[in-house]
C-alpha positions as semicolon CSV with decimal commas, in nm:
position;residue;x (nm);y (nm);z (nm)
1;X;7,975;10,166;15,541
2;X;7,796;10,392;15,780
3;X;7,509;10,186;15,897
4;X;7,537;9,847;16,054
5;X;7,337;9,556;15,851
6;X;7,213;9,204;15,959
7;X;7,246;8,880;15,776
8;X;6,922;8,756;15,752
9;X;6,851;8,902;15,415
10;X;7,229;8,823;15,301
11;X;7,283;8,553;15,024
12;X;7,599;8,407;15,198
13;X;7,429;8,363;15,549
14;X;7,325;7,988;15,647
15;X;7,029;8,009;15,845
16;X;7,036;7,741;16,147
17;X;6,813;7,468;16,016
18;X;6,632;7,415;16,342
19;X;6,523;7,782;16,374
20;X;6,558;8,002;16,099
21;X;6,404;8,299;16,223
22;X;6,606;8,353;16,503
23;X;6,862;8,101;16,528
24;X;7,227;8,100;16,496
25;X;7,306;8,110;16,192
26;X;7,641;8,088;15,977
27;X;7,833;8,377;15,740
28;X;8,103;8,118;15,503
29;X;8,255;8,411;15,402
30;X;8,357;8,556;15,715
31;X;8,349;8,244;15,917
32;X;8,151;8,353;16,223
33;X;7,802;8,261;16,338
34;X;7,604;8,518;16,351
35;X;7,191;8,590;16,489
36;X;7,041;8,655;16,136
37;X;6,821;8,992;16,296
38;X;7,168;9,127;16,483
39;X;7,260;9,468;16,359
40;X;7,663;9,443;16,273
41;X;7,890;9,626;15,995
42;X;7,978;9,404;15,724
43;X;8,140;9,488;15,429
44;X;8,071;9,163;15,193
45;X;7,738;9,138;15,254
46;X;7,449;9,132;14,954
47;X;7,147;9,084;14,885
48;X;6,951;8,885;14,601
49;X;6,903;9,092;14,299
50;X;6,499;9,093;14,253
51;X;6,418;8,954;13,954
52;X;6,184;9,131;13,715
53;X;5,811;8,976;13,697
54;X;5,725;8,868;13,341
């Protein structure tokens, strides 16, 4: 991985439920908490497949 990523668009990041924009937020998988807009290297991060419109 060459370029850092950030979590907010990351299915296994928990947004914090008081301010999901910008709060704290929590990664399960790597079991930190992490801003969701924070550029960081991760290598188990992913992102929802889009789903074809009918």
């Amino acid at each position: 991985m060459t370029e850092p990523v950030t979590c907010a668009e990351c299915v296994h990041f928990r947004p914090d439920e008081i301010n999901p924009p910008a709060g704290l937020g929590w990664c399960p998988l790597r079991k930190v908490s992490r801003y969701p807009m924070a550029p960081h290297y991760c290598r188990q991060r992913e992102e929802a497949e889009a789903t074809p419109a009918s």
